[in-house]
N, C-alpha and C positions, 0 to 999 in steps of 0.2 A: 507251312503245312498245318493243317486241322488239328487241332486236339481231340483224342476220340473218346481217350478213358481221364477223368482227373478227379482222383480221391485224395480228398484231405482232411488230415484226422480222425481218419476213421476209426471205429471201435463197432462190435457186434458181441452182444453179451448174450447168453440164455443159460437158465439155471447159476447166473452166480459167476460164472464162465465167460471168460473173453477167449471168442473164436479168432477176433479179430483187434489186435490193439493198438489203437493211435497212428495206423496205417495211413502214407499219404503217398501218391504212387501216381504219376502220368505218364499216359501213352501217347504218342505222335501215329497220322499216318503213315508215315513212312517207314516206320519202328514195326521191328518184330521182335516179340519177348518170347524167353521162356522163364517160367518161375519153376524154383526151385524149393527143395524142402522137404525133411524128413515128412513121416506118418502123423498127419494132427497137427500139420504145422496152422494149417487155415488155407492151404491150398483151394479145396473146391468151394470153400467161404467167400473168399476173394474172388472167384469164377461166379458163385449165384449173385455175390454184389455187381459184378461189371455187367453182367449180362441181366439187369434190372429185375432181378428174381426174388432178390433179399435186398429188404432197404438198414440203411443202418442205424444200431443204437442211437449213436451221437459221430457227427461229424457229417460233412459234405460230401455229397456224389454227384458227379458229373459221366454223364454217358452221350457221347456225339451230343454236346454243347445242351444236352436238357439234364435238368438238377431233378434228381430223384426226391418223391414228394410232392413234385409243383408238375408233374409231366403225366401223360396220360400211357400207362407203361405198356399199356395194349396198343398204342400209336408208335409205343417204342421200340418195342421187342422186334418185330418184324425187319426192325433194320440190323439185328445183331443176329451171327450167326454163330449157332453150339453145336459140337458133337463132343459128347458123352454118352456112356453107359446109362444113362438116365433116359437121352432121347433112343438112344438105338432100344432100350425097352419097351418103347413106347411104339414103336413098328410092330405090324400085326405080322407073323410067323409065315401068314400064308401070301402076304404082298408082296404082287411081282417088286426086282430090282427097279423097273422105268418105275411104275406106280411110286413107290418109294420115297424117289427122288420130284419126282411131279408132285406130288402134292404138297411139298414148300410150297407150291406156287399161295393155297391158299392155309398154310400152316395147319394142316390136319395132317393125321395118319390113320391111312386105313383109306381106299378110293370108296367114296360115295355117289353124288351126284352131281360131283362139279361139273362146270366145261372149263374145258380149255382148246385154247387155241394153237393153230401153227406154231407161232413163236415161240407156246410154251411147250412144245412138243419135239421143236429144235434142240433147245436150251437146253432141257435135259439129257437130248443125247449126246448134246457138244459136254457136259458134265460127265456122263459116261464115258464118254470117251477121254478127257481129261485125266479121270482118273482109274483107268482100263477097267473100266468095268463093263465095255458094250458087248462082250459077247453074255454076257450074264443077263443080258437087261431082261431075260422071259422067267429067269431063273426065282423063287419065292424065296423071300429074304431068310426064314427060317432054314436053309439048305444051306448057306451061305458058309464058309469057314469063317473064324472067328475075325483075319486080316483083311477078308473082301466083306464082310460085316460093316469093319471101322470106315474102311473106305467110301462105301454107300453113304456113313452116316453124314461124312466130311463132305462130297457131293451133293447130299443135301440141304446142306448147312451154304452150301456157295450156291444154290440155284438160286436163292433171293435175291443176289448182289447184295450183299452183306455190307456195312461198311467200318465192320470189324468182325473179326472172327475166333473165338473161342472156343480151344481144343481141350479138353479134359483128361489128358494120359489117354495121348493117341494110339498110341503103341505099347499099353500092357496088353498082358498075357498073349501075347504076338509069340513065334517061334522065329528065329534068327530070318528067315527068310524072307516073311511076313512083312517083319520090322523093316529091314532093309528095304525094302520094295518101298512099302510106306514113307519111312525115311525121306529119301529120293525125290518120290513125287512132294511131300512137303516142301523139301527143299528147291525144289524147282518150281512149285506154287510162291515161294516165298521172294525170289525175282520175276514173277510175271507180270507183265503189264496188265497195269488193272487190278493187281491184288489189295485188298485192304489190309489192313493193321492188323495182325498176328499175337495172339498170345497164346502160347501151349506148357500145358501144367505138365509136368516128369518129374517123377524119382531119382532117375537118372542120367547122369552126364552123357551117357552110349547115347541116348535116346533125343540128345539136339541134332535138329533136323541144320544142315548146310544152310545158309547166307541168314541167319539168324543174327541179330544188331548187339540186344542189349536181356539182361539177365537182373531177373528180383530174387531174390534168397529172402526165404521166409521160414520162422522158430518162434511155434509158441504162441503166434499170431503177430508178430513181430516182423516188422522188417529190419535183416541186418545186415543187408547192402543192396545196392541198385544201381545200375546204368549198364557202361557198353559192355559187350561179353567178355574181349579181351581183359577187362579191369575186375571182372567180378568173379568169373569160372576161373579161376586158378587154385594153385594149392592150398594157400595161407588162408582164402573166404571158405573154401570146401570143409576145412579143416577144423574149423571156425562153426561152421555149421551143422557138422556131424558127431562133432566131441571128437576124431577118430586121426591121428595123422597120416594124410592124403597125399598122394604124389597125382596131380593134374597134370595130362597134355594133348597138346591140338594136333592135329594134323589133316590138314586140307578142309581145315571146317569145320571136323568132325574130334569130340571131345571125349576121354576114357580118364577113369579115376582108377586108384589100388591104394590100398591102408600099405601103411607101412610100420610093423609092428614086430621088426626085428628088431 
């Protein structure tokens, strides 16, 4: 299987400040992460480093086998796919859901004067429809709730055929239903044939999406565990990473944390 993400020794300093320290981290196609970690750990550091956004102080970066520096990132970027709060701001309030999602095709937001064709005009509704969003597709993103928001952005973060995919706290400020719904389709996106390499940044343990592989806990800028989830999302690591003692437990996939501070 491909290597798609492979950081070693990474560091990212500004103002005096390591956002990111001596970080060394790979991802497999096959692999789906989620990273973990309080408020300020380096979480969306390590998301603008994979996703060729930020290059780093000192240390190597590898994204889909080109080393950051030596690669032309605008040849790069188009094969990696984000949703974030950052690009969903980046959607004009008045563009349609299809619009939206079409115009990955040529990474802009906002329909101009592109063409597009048939296939790209499938594609999108096959995305729509993936991730139920087809009855919406006339609806203007700015109308959207905040969970058929996230969803569009995710949509259009996979109309490229990405060949990794990068979620930024997919599901904050979601209400229980939202989430779940969301959830769900993640987790069912995360065995589909054809999906690429998965990492998605959370707070919290509610919020792993099902057939998710392996888990980075990150503090400080630090990594202070990594690999498959059964070995990393337990008590002892959780506990470990929040100062807080934690009772971890799974059930059918799906992960819940509570302090224990009797």
């Amino acid at each position: 299987m491909t290597t798609v993400l492979d950081l070693q020794h990474v560091s990212v300093r500004r103002s005096g400040r390591a956002l990111l320290d001596d970080v060394s981290w790979r991802v497999e196609g096959d692999e789906r992460w989620v990273v973990l970690g309080p408020n300020g750990a380096g979480k969306t550091t390590l998301l603008n480093v994979a996703s060729a956004q930020l290059h780093p102080s000192t240390g190597e970066v590898r994204v889909l086998g080109e080393q950051l520096g030596r690669v032309d990132v605008f040849d790069l970027r188009p094969r990696i796919g984000v949703a974030s709060s950052t690009t969903g701001a980046r959607i004009p309030a008045n563009e349609s859901v299809l619009d939206a999602v079409l115009t990955a095709v040529y990474g802009v937001t906002g329909r101009w004067n592109e063409k597009y064709d048939e296939l790209d005009l499938d594609r999108a509704h096959s995305m729509l429809r993936d991730w139920q969003l087809e009855p919406l597709s006339h609806r203007r993103f700015g109308s959207l709730s905040d969970g058929e928001r996230k969803r569009v952005q995710i949509a259009r973060a996979v109309m490229s055929d990405p060949e990794v995919l990068l979620l930024d706290e997919p599901t904050a400020n979601l209400d229980l239903g939202a989430r779940e719904e969301l959830l769900q389709l993640l987790g069912e996106y995360a065995v589909a044939p054809g999906a690429p390499a998965l990492v998605s940044v959370t707070h919290h343990v509610e919020e792993i999406p099902r057939n998710f592989t392996h888990a980075l806990l990150l503090k400080d800028g630090k990594v202070m565990r990594q690999g498959p989830i059964n070995q990393v999302v337990i008590s002892e690591r959780l506990s470990e990473l929040y100062g807080l003692p934690l009772t971890v437990t799974e059930n059918e996939g799906r992960y819940a944390a509570r302090a224990n501070l009797v």
